[in-house]
N, C-alpha and C positions, 0 to 999 in steps of 0.2 A: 545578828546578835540581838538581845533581848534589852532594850533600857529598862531605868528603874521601874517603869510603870508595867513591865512586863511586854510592851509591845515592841517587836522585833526594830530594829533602828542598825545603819547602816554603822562601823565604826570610826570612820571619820566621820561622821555628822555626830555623831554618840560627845566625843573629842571635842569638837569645835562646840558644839553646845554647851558643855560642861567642863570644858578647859581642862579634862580627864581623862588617861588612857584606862583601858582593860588588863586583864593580865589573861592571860592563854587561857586559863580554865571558866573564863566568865564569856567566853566569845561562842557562838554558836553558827550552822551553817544553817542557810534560808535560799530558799528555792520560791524566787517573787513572782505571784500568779496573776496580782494586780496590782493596782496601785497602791502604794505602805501596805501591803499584806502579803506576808509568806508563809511558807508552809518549812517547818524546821527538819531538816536532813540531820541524821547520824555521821559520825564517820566508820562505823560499823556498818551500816547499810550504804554507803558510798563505794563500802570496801567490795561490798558482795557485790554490788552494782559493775563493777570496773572490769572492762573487758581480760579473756583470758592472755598471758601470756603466750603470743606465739613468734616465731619468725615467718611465719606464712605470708604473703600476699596473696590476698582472696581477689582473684581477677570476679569484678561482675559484667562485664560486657565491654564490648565494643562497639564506640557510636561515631557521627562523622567528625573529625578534629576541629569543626569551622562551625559545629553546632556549640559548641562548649563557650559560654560569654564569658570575654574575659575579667570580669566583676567576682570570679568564683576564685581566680586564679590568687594560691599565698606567697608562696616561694620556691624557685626553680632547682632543678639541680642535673648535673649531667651522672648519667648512668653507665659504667663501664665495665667489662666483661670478668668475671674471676677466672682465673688459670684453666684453662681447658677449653675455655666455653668460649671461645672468642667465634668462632663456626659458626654453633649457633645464637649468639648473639649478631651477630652478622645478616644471618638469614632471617633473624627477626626483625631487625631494623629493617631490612630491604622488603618482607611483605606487607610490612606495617607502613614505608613509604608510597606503592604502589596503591596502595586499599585507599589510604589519604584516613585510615580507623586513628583513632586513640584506645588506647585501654583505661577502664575507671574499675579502681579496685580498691581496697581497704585494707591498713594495717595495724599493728597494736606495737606503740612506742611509749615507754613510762609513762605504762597504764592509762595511759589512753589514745583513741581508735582515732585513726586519720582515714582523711580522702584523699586520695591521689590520680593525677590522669599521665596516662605515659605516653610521650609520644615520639617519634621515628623523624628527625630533621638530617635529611641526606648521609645514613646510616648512622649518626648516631641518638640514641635512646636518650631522652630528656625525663624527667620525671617531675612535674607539676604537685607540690600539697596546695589542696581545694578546702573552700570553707563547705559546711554543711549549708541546704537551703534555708534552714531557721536561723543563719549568722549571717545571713544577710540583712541587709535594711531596706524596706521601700525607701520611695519621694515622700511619703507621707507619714514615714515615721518622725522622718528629722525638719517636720514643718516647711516644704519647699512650696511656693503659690503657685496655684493652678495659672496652667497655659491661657495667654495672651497674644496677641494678634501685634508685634510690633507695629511702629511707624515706618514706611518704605523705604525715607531717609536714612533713616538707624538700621536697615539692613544693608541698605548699598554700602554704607559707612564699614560696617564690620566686614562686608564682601569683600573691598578694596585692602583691608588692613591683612585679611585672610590670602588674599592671592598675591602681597607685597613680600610675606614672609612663608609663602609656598616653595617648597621644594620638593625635585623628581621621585626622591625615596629618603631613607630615616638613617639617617647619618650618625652612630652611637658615638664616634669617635671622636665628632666635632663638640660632642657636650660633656664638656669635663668640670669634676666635684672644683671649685676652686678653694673650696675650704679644705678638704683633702692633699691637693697641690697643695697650698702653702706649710701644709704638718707636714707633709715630705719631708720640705725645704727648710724648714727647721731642724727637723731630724738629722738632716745631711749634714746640715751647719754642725749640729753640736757633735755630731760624729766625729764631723774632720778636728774641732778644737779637742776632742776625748771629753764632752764634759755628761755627766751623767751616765757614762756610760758601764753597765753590768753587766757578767753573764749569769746564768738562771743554772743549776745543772735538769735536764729531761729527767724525767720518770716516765717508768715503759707504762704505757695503758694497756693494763691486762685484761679489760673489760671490754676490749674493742672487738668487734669481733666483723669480719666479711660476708654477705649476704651476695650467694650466687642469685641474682634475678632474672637469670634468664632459666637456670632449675626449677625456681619458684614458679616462674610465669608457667614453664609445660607442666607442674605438676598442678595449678591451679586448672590451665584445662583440660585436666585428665590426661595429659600425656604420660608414655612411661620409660621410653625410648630418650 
């Protein structure tokens, strides 16, 4: 957004400086190239910008699943077969476990493009969204000090602390939200008294729609069969 002086200014700093909001048509989009200085976007040129609408998944390759750091990883989801396809969804999962591949391919979700990596955990298909490499941040963006040589004392110290609360494998079950537990347990409570308690009526989501992926995936590799 543009302040009084014409120089583009973020709108909460705009706000907090002048104890003033904007109204929709005084707000502008900026694309920051350096430091206080941007370059001003249309929403008409955003518009043309914005990838095409598809339901495709464009498979781009497959790499080793153990190359992939997991710093890239956003949020998981499990992938299951639509009607028919459960065969080959089966047989994908079982050559994609044997390979030890991932697949990295891209899709188009409200207007705009993801990354995603798919991958084959003892036949069921997981699907990973990934950030882009330019969303990521170095050490040296978020000011962390250059490597130092501890004192030998301060490592055995940390050694001991480390091998006290070592254990054989990654126990998910043993780490539970306890602030989640206790809203249960609230919930339960005011259940069994009836206190607060409503029903919503459903509306059908006519907008939902099912994406066969494992059609997707053979028709991304030229399959036709």
């Amino acid at each position: 957004m543009l302040g009084p002086d014409g120089k583009p200014l973020a709108r909460k700093y705009y706000a907090e400086k002048t104890g003033k909001d904007l109204d929709a048509d005084e707000v502008v989009r900026g694309y920051e190239v350096s430091k206080d200085k941007f370059v001003i976007v249309t929403d008409e040129e955003l518009e043309r910008l914005a990838p095409e609408k598809t339901r495709d998944i464009d498979l781009k390759q497959f790499v080793p699943a153990e190359s992939i750091p997991p710093i890239y990883f956003e949020r998981g989801y499990f992938l299951t077969p639509a009607a028919g396809s459960q065969k080959a969804y089966k047989l994908l999962a079982e050559t994609m476990d044997k390979s030890g591949l991932a697949g990295i391919a891209t899709f188009v979700m409200r207007g705009k493009e993801y990354l995603v990596a798919i991958f084959s955990d003892k036949g069921i298909l997981r699907a990973e969204t990934m950030r882009f490499a330019d969303e990521l941040r170095s050490p040296s963006d978020i000011g962390l000090p250059k490597k130092t040589a501890p004192a030998k004392a301060t490592v055995q110290k940390f050694e001991k602390l480390i091998a006290r609360k070592s254990r054989k494998q990654f126990s998910p079950a043993k780490l539970t939200d306890k602030q989640s537990d206790s809203l249960l347990k609230l919930v339960k409570k005011k259940q069994t008294k009836r206190e607060n308690v409503v029903k919503v009526e459903e509306e059908m989501d006519t907008d939902h729609k099912v994406v066969d992926l494992v059609q997707i995936l053979k028709k991304s590799l030229g399959g036709k069969k």
